[in-house]
C-alpha positions in Angstrom: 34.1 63.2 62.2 37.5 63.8 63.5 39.3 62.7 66.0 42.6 63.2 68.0 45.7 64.0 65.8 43.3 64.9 62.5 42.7 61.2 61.8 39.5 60.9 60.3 37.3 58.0 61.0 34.5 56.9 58.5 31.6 54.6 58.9 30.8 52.0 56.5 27.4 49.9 56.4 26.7 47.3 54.2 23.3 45.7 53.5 24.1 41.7 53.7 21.0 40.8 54.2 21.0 38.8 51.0 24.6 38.1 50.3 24.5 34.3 50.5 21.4 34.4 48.6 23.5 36.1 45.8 25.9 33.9 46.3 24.1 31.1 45.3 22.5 32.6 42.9 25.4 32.7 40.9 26.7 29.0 41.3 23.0 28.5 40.1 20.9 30.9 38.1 17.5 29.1 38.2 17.1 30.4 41.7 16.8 34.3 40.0 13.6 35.1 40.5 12.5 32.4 42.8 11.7 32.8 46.5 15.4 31.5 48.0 15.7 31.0 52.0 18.9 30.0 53.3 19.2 28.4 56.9 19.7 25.5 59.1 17.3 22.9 58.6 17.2 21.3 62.2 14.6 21.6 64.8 15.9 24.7 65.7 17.8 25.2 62.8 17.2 29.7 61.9 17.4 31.8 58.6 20.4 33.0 58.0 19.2 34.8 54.4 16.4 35.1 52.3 15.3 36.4 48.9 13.4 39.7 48.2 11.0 37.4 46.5 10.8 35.3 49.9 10.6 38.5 52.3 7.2 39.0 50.4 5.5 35.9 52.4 7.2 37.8 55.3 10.1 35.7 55.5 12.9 37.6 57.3 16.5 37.1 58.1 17.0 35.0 62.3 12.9 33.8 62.0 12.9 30.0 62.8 13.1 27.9 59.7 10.1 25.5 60.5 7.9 29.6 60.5 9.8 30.1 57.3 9.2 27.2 55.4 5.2 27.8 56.9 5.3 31.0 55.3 7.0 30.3 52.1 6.2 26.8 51.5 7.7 27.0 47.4 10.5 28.6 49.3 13.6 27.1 48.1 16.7 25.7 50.0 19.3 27.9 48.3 21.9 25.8 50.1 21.4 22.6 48.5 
């Protein structure tokens, strides 16, 4: 795509679905391999990333943590 004055403009998406997942996962590499859910733990507290291995219980990223932890109960906190 171009735009005025031949500058080209270019799109970039990235997948960060499980960044902080990975990020943990290499401060601590017992969680490879594990169901990992990272989020606030408070009454209303959300997912902010999960695991491939987590998203298989149907855990997804901005689901309530309490329907998280209901889904995934050997989930683990990945921020801890």
């Amino acid at each position: 795509m171009f735009l005025a004055g031949n500058i080209e403009r270019s799109i970039l998406h990235l997948d960060l679905d499980t960044f902080f997942v990975s990020v943990e996962r290499l401060k601590n590499s017992r969680l490879i391999g594990k169901p990992v859910i990272i989020g606030g733990m408070s009454d209303r507290g959300v997912v902010s990333s999960c695991s491939y291995e987590a998203r298989k219980y149907g855990v997804h990223s901005a689901q309530p943590m309490v329907t998280a932890v209901r889904l995934c109960p050997d989930g683990i906190d990945g921020s801890l």
